[in-house]
N, C-alpha and C positions, 0 to 999 in steps of 0.2 A: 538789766543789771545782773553780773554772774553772782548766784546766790552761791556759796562756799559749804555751808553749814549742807543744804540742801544737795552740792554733789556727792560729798562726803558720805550721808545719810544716804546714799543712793548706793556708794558702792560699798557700804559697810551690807547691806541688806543683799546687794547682790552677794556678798563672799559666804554671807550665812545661809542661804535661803538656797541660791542656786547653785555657789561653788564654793567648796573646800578644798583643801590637795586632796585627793582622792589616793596616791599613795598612803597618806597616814588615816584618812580617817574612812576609806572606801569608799566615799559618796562623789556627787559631781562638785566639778568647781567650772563655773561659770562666766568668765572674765570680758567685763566689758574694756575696747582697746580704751587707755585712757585719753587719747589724743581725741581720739570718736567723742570721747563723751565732753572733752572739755569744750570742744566743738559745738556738739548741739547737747546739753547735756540736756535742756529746760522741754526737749523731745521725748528723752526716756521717759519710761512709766514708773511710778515706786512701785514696785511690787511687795503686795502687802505680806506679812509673814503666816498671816491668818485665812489665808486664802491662795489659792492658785491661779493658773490663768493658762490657755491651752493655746498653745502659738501654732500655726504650720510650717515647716522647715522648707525657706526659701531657694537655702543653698549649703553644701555640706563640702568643706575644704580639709584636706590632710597636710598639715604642716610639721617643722621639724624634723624630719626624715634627714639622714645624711647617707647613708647606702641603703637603701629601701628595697626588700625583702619581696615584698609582694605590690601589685596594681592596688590604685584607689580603690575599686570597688572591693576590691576582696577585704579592704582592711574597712570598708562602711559596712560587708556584710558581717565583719565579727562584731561593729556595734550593731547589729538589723538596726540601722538608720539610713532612711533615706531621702531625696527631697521631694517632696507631696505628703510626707509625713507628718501628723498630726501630736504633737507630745504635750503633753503637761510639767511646767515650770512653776514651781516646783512642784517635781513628780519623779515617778521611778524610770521611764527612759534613760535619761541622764546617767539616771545611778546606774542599772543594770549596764549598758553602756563600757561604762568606766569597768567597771567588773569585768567583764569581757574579754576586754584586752588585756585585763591582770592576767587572767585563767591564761593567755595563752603563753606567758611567761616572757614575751620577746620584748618589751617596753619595761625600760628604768625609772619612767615619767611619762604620768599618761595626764593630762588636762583639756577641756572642751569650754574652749568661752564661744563668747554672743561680740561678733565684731558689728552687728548693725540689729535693732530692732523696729520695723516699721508696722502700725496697728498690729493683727493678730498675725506679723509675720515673723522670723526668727532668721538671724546670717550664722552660721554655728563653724566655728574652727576647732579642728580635733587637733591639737598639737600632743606629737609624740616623739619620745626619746629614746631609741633603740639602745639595748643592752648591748654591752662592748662586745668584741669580738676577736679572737686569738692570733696573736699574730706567730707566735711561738712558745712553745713550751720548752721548760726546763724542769728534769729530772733529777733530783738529789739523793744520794744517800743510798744508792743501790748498782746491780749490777747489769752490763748493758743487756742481758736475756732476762733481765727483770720489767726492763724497758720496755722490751717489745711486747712481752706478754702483758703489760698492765697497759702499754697503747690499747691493744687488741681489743681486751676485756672493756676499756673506758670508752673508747672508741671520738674520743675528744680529738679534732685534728685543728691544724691551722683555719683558718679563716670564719670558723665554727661561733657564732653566738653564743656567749656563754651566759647560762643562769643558775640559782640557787640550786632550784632543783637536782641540776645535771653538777654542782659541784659537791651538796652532799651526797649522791649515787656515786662518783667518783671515789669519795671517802671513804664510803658504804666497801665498793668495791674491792680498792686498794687493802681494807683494812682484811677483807676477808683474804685475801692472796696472801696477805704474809701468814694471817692463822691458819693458813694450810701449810704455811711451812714452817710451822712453829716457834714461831716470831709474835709470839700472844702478846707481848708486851710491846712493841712497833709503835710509834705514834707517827701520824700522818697528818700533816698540812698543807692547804692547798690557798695561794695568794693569789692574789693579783697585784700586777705593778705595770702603772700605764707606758704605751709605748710612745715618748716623744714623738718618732717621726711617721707616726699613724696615727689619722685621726678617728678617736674612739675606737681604739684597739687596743689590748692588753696582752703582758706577759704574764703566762701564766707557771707558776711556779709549784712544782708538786714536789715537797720535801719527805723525806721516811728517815725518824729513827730507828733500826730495824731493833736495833742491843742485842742480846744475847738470846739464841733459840731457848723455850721455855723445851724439857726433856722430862719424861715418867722415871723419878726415881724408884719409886717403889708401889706397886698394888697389891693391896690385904685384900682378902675375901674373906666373910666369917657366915656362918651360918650355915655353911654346906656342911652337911655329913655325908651326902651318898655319893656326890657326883664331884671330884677332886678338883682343887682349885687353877691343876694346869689344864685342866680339859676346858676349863671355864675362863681361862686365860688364854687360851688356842682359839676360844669364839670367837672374843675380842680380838678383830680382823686389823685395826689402824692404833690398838693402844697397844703398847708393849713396853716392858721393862727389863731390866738388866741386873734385876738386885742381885741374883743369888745363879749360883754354876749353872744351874738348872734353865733357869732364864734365858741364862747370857745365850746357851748353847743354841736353846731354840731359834733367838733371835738376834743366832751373830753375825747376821748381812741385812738384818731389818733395823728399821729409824725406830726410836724411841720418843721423837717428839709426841708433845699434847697439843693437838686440838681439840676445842670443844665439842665442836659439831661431830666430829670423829667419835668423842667420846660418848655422848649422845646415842649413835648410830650403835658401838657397840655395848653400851646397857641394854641393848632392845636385841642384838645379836646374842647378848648372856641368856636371857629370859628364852631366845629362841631355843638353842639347846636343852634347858632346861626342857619345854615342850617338845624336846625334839627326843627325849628320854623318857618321855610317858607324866611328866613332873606340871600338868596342865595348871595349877593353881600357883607355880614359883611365883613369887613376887621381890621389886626389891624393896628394901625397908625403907636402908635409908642411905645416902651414901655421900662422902665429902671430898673434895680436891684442895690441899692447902699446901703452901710453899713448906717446901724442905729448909728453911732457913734454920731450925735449930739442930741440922744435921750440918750445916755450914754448907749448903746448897741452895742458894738464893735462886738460883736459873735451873731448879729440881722442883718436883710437885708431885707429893704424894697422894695418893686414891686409896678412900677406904670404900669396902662395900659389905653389904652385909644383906644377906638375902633369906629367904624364909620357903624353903625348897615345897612343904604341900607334900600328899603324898602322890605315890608312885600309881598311874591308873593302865592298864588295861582293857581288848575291845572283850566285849560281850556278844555280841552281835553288830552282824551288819545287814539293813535289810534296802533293798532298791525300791524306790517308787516313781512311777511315772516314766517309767521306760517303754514304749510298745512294739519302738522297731527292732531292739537287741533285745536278749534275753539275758537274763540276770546271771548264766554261769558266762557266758560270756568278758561281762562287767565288771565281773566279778575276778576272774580269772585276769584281765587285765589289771585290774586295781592291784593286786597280789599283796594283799593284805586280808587279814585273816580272822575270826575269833581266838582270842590266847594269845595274839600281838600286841608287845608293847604299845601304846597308845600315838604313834606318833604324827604331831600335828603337821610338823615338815612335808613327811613323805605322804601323810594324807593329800592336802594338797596340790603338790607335784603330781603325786600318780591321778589324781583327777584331773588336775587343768594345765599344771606347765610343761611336763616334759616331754619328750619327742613323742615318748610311747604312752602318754597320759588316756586315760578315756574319754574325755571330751576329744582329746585331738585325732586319737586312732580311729574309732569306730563313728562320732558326730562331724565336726569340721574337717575329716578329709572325705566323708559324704555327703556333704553340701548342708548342714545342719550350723551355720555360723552362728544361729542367734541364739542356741541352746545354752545350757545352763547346768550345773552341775551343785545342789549347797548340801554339804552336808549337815545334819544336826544332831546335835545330844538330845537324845527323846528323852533315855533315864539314866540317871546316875545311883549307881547300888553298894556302898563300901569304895571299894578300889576298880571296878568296872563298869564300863559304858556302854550303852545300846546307840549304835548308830543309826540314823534312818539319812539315805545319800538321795535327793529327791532331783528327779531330773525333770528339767523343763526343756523338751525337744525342737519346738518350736517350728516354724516354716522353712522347708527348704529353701536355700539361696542362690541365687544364678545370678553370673557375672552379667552386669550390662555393659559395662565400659573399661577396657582396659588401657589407658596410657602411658605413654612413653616421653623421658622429658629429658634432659642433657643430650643429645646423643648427635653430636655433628664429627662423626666419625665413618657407619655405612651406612648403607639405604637403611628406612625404617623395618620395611618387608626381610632383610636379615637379622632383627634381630627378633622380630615377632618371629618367625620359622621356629627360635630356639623356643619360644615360651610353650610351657604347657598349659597356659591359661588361656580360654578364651571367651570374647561374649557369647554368649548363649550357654556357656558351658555350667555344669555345679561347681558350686565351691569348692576348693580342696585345699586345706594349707601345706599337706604335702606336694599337689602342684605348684604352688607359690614356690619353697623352698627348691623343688628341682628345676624351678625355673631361673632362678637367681644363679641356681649353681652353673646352670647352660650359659647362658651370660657370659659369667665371670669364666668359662672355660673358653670364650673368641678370644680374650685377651686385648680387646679394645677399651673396656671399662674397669677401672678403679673395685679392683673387688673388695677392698676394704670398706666400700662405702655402698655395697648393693644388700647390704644385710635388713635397711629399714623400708619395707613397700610399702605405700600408703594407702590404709584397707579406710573402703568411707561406705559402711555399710548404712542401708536404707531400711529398717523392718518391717515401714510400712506397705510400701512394693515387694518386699522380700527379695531385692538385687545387691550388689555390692558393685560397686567401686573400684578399683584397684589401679593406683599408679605406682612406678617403676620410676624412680629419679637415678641417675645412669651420670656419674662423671666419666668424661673420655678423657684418654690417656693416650699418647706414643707408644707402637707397639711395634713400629719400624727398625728394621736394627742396620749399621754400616759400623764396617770393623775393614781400616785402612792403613798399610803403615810404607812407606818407603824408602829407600836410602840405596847408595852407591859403595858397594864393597872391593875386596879382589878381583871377586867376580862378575864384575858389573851389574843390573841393575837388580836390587833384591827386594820386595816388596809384593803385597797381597792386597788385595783388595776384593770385599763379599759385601755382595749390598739382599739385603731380607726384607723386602715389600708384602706382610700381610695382610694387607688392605686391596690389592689388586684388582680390577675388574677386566678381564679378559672382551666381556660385551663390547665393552665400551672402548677397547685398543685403538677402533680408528673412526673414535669420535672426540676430536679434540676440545671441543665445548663443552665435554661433560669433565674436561682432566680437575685433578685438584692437586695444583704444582705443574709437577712436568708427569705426571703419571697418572692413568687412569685409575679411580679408586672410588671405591664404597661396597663392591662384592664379598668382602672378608677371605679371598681365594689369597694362595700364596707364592709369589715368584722369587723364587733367589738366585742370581749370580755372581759367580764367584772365579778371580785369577788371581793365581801366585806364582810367581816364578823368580828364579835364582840366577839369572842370564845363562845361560845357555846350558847350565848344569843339568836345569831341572822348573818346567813348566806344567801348567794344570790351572783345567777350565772345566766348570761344570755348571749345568741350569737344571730348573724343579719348577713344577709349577702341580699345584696344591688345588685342586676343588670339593672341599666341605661338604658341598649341598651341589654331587653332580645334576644339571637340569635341574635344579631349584624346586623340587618339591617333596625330595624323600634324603633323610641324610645318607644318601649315597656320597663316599669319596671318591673321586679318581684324581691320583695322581702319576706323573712323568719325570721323565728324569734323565739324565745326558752327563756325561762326563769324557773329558780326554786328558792324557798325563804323561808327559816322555821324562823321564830320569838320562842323562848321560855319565861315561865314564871318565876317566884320565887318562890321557894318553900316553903310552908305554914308555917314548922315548921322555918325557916330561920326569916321568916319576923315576925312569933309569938315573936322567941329570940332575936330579934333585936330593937332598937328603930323606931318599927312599921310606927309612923307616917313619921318621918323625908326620910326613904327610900320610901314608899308608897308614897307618895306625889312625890318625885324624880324620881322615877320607871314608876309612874302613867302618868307625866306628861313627864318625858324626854326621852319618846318613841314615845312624837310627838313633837319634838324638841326642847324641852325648857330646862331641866335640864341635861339630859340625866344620867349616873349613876354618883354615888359616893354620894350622898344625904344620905346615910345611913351608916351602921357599919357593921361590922361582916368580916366573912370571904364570900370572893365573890364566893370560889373556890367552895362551896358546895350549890351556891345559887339557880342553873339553874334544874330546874325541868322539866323534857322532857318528863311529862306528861300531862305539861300544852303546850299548842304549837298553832299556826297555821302556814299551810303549804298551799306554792302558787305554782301553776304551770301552765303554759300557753305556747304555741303555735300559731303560728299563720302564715299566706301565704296571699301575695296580690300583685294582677296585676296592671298595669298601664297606660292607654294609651293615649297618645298629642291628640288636637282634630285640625282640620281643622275649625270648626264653633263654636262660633260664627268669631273666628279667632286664629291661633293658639299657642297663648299664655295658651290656656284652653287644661287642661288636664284631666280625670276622672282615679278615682280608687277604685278599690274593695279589701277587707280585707277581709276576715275570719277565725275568731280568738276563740280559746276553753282557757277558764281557769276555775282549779277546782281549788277550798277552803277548806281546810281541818280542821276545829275547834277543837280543843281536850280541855276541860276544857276551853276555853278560856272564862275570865269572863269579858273581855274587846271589846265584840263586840256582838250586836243583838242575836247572834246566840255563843251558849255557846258552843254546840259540833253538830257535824255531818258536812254533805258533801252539798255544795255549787256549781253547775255550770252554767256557763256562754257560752253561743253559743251563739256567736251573728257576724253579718254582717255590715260592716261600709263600707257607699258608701258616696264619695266625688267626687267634683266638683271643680277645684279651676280653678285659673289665676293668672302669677306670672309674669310680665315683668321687674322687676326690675333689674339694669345696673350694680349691682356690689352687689355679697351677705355680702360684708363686712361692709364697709364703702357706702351704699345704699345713689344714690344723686336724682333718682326719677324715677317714676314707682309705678306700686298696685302689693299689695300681698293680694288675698282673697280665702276664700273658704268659699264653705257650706257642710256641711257635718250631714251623717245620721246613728248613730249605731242603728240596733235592732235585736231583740232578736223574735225569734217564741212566740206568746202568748197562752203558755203551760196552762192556765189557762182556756181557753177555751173550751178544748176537755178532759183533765185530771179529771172532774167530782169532783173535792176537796171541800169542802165548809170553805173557808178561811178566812171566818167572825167570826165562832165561832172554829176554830181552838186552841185548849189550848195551853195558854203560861206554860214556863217552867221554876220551882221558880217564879211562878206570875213574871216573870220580861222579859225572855229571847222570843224569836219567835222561835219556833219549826223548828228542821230541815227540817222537811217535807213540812215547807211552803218555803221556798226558795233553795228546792233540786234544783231546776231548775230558774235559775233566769231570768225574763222578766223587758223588758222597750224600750224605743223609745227615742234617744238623739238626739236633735236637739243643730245645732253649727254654729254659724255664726260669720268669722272674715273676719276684712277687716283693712289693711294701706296704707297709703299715703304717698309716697315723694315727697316732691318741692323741686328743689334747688336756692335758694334765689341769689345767682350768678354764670355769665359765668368763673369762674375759679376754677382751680383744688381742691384748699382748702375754695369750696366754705360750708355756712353754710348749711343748711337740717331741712326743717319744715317736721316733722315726724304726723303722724294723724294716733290714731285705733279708732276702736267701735268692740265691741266683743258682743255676745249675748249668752247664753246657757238654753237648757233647758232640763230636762228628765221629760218624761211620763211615763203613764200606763198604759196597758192593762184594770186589774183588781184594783180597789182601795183600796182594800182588802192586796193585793200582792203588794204595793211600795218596787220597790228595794231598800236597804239600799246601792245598791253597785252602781258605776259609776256617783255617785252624785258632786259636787263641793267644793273642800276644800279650799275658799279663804282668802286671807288678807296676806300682810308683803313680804318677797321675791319673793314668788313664787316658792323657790327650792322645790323640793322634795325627797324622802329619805324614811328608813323604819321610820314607827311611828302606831301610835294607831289607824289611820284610813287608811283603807282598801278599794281599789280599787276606790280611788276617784282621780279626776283632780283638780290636784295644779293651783289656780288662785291667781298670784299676786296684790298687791295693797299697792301702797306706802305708808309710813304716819301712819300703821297699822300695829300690833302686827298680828306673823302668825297664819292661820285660826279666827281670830279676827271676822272675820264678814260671819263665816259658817263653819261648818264643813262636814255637809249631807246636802248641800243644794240642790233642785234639781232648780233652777235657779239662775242665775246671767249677770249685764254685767257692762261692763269696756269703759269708755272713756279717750281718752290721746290725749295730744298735745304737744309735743317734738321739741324742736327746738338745734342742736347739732352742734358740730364746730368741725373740725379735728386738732389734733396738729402737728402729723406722721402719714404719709399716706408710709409707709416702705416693701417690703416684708416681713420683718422682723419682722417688729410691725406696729398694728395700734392701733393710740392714738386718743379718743376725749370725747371732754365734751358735757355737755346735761344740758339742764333746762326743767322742764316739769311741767305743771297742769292736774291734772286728778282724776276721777270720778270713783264709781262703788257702788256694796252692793249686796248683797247674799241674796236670799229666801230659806228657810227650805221644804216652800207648796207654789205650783209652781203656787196657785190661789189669792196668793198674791204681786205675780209679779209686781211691781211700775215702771216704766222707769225712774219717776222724783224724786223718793225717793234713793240719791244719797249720799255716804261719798266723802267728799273731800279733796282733798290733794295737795301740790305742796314743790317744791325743786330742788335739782341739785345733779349731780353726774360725775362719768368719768367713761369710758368703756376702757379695751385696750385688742387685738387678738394678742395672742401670735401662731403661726403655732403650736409647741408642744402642747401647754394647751388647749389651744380654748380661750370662750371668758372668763375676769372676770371683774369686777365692785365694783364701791361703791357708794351708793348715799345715800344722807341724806335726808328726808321728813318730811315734818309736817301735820300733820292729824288734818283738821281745825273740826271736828264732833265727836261727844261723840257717844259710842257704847256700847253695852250692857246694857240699861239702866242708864249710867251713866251720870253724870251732865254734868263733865268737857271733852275737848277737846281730840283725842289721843295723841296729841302733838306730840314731837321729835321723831324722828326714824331715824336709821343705817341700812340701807341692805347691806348686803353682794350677789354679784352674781356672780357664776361658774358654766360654761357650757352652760348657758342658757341666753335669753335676753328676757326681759320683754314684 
């Protein structure tokens, strides 16, 4: 007979004893199936509430699941249940269990009943309810760059499980984005609303009321007397306000919003100053932030502060201890701080541990001394001065065991180890680290915004270090292509720049990556342009960094060929003479270029008026160890013949032209990043010349007959001589310690050619200055393009045989990206060109200033715009050169 009273009693006892929801009350809930028990209920055992009873688990089943995350076992091992397992009902198993799967936050509903129990056996079903899951989000109440960065930050995407946790970290998050942008008042809610046509899926909804930016009306300081309240308002690096002239002026391109944490950051930057003026005991009192409301400034928040400055202290002594490898004048002399120095705890500090030239870093850690130690302390305090005692702990020398390399699928590994100066076996040095980073960043394969952080994993027990190199690559390939169909049929250039090259490997096509062999870091470029038939030119380079791969020896090569033609006589007789003559004349050195005239173009090109260039050239290179080795020397030697045919636009109307000549330089280039450059010199001196054929050839080149009274005979410049002297030098600062800091930029450039014979002045390798700077083919011949802003090009020389240039650039970054770098420039600057090199003035200068933007695209290289004004009249003229537009591609000024 079914007793009722008796199932009843069975499963009232089971819900207390073995299961509860365990959502609500954390314990187990135990669920016998009811159909099991109406079945054979008179089987089940009453389990008494007064006692337990130990079952072994027969069989262990996961139910519930609608998209299941992980395998059965993984989810029996986050209950540790398994079957042969022995547990006690009721017991803690169960409970702990249940627990389990809470912690891991994936389950909305966690339950474990009893589908069968036979003698001391148990059937257990884990039914689980997975937490919904994103099918799409929607953003409210913001802008779409708000979007992306609060994706980014949240990192919540479609298909994503969603729970508690990760919704108030989200809230957490969002709320802190807008308090950085002074949106202290923003409210942020985050919903869910299920998505019909997905099962257990939601939409999830992130609303922002931003209102109105919270802004620093006004900041009181009280309590200073010695140290004024704008210097203590100049600390304060993210709070700023606008009350009064004074203010405003300081901070008339900076934000006045309030953040907390900002504010935070500088209460502790005030105090710092104070410590940083000898004032070691400043404190602050007390200080409050309350709405400007009774100003009629609801979206205003005034700061009061009030500080208690202590007085003003002084060092008394400084004495070293614990030094045994340096010597205290030494230490001492580095620290450069003194007895009768204001107290300051800043530069204290600094000059022991963080800056370049700190003591710990000069004379310990770039001797292998990593684990060393530096503290100073106030032994006695007397009046208004301090005795310092600086105690060093030297510690065990450190040697690298392991140095790796991680990002880098760009060139072989053994290239970019060649640049390090780190090695295993080696001492520590952190100024090896740094000039290794900087070697790096000077192949131009990696990301040098991003080689600043090396990951040092020092061991003090062994006394080794660690060191990895995380290395993002980057495109450093450049192709610059354009083409089209003119008057003059086909006009277009095409230059492809492979710095990645491997020469080895040319005719291993297994090892190519693309259609080119590559991971040597060596560099090939080819390069055609041509105008159809006017004017054509081909030239190849090829680049080795590390000739023979063991010592940084460069060798590079180089090839070039180039025919210009002219118009043919009877064309320009038929044509409206002046209008193309003038366009032809002039826009073959960049000004017009064709179309300035009529006719037909296709019969214009006379290929018996022409010059022809060709040149060759090889030069070594090699780093120097002295004066240190930043300096490296190189040699050239380079042949180019001239070939004149009719040509009635150069000194020399026909015959042959050549050039041997030898160019030795000298340079030193330390600079930290060849892109975006934050400080270091870039200089050289350098020397071309030429054997002075003039000397032993017996010519007499005084009375040498011109040709048409106008042209110089070929025979005076069969062979061309001269002596070029070159001096360039820049300068980086960077105006602050952070990544997008500004960059005061400094040249001076000087040029000059000589001569042998005064008789023989070269008309070739002279200076073509003024306006871009680009160069190209045009109507002058073998000379160096000098730019100069504010001036129309070659404006102020076309043959000069001296010039020089001064600039002072001050630049800002917008993107600092691998992808792109963006910034701007303002610059003033100086220069002027000589024709006779004994007229040379230093101080007879054009001037110029204005602004512009630079941006490095990887494909292209560099290009620019910058607008100048030319405060100096030229050519004789009254007025000014005023306005100017430069365009720049490929090259920087």
């Amino acid at each position: 007979m079914f007793n009722k009273g008796l199932f009843f009693l069975t499963i009232f006892l089971c819900s207390i004893f073995i299961g509860v929801q365990a959502q609500e009350t954390d314990s187990t809930e135990i669920k016998n199936v009811n159909k099991a028990l109406e079945a054979n209920v008179q089987d089940l055992p009453v389990i008494s509430y007064n006692s337990s009873k130990r079952y072994e688990i027969a069989d262990l089943k996961i139910s519930g699941l609608v998209n299941p995350m992980y395998e059965d076992y993984t989810l029996f091992g986050f209950a540790q249940l398994q079957v042969g397992d022995v547990i006690e009902i009721p017991g803690p198993e169960i409970t702990n269990a249940v627990r389990r799967f809470w912690k891991q936050g994936l389950f909305s509903d966690i339950k474990i009943a009893a589908t069968k129990i036979e003698d001391d056996k148990i059937w257990l079903d884990i039914y689980l309810k997975e937490r919904p899951r994103i099918s799409d989000i929607v953003y409210t109440g913001m802008k779409k760059s708000e979007k992306q960065d609060i994706a980014a930050k949240v990192g919540m995407v479609k298909n994503l499980q969603i729970t508690p946790y990760q919704m108030d970290r989200a809230k957490t998050i969002i709320k802190k984005y807008f308090d950085e942008k002074g949106f202290n008042k923003a409210e942020i809610s985050l919903s869910e609303t299920p998505d019909l046509s997905k099962e257990n899926h939601v939409i999830l909804n992130i609303d922002v009321v931003k209102k109105n930016k919270t802004k620093v009306n006004r900041i009181t300081i009280e309590g200073n007397e010695e140290v004024t309240a704008r210097a203590l308002e100049k600390a304060m690096k993210k709070t700023r306000h606008k009350s009064n002239f004074k203010s405003w002026l300081a901070n008339f391109l900076r934000s006045t919003k309030y953040v907390p944490e900002s504010y935070e950051e500088d209460k502790e930057n005030l105090i710092s100053k104070y410590n940083e003026l000898g004032y070691r005991d400043a404190t602050i009192v007390w200080d409050t932030v309350y709405t400007a409301e009774a100003e009629n400034k609801p979206d205003k928040v005034n700061i009061e502060i009030k500080v208690d400055e202590g007085q003003k202290y002084y060092i008394k002594d400084i004495k070293w201890v614990g030094n045994t490898i340096y010597q205290t004048w030494q230490l001492q002399t580095q620290l450069n701080m003194k007895p009768g120095d204001v107290y300051n705890q800043k530069k204290l500090t600094e000059r022991l541990l963080v800056d370049d030239g700190a003591v710990m870093n000069t004379f310990y850690q770039n001797h292998g001394y990593l684990f060393s130690n530096a503290d100073p302390v106030e032994v006695n305090i007397e009046n208004d001065s301090i005795d310092l005692e600086i105690r060093i702990t030297e510690g065990p020398v450190a040697t690298i065991r392991r140095v790796s390399i991680s990002g880098n699928d760009r060139v072989y590994e053994d290239v970019v180890r060649r640049e390090l100066r780190i090695r295993p076996g080696a001492l520590y040095s952190r100024d090896d680290i740094i000039r290794s980073i900087r070697e790096v960043a000077q192949m131009g394969h990696f990301d040098a915004e991003q080689l600043s952080n090396p990951k040092i994993d020092p061991d003090p027990e062994s006394g080794t270090v660690d060191i990895g190199l995380p290395l993002v690559s980057k495109a450093n390939d450049q192709v610059e292509f354009s083409a089209g169909w003119g008057q003059t049929g086909i006009i277009g250039k095409l230059s492809l720049k492979f710095t990645n090259f491997s020469l080895k490997n040319l005719f291993n096509p297994g090892s190519y990556k693309g259609i080119i062999p590559q991971g040597e870091g060596q560099t090939l470029t080819l390069s055609a342009q041509t105008n159809a038939k006017y004017y054509q030119s081909y030239s190849v380079s090829f680049v080795d960094p590390w000739f023979g791969g063991k010592r940084p020896n460069s060798l590079s090569v180089g090839a070039y060929y180039s025919r210009q033609t002219d118009i043919n006589s009877n064309y320009i007789n038929n044509s409206y003479g002046y209008g193309y003559g003038y366009g032809y004349g002039y826009g073959y050195g960049g000004y017009g270029g064709y179309g300035s005239g009529y006719g037909d173009y296709s019969i214009a090109s006379d290929p018996n008026k022409s010059i022809t260039m060709i040149g060759v050239s090889v030069g070594y290179g090699k780093r120097l160890s002295w004066p240190d080795d930043y300096f490296f020397a190189q040699a050239e030697l380079s042949y180019q013949r001239y070939s004149m045919k009719d040509w009635a636009y150069f000194i020399v109307k026909d015959g042959v032209a050549n050039n041997l000549s030898l160019n030795l330089s000298l340079n030193r280039r330390s600079i930290d990043n060849p892109i975006y450059t934050r400080r270091g010199t870039d200089m050289s001196l350098s020397l071309q010349i030429t054997p002075p054929f003039s000397l032993w050839d017996g010519k007499d080149y005084a009375n040498m007959p011109k040709v048409d009274n106008y042209y110089e005979s070929s025979e005076k410049f069969k062979w061309i001589e001269y002596h070029k002297w070159k001096f360039k030098a820049k300068t980086y600062t960077s105006l602050a310690s952070v990544t997008k800091t500004p960059v005061l930029m400094t040249r001076a450039e000087y040029g000059f050619v000589g001569y042998f014979n005064k008789n023989k002045k070269s008309p070739f390798e002279t200076f073509y200055m003024g306006g871009d700077g680009m160069s190209g083919y045009s109507s002058t011949y073998a000379t160096e393009t000098i730019g100069l802003r504010g001036y129309e090009n070659g404006s102020l020389g076309t043959q000069a045989s001296a010039y020089t240039r001064l600039a002072l650039e001050l630049r800002y970054p917008l993107i600092l990206e691998p992808s792109s770098t963006i910034y701007l420039l303002g610059f003033v600057e100086a220069g002027n060109a000589w024709n006779d090199i004994n007229k040379f003035n230093p101080f007879d200068l054009k001037r110029s200033a204005g602004f512009g933007a630079r941006i490095m695209l990887p494909m292209i290289g560099l290009m620019g715009i910058d607008w100048a004004y030319g405060f100096d009249p030229i050519n004789g003229s009254r007025d000014s050169s005023g306005s100017q537009f430069h365009f720049i591609i490929g090259q920087e000024f």
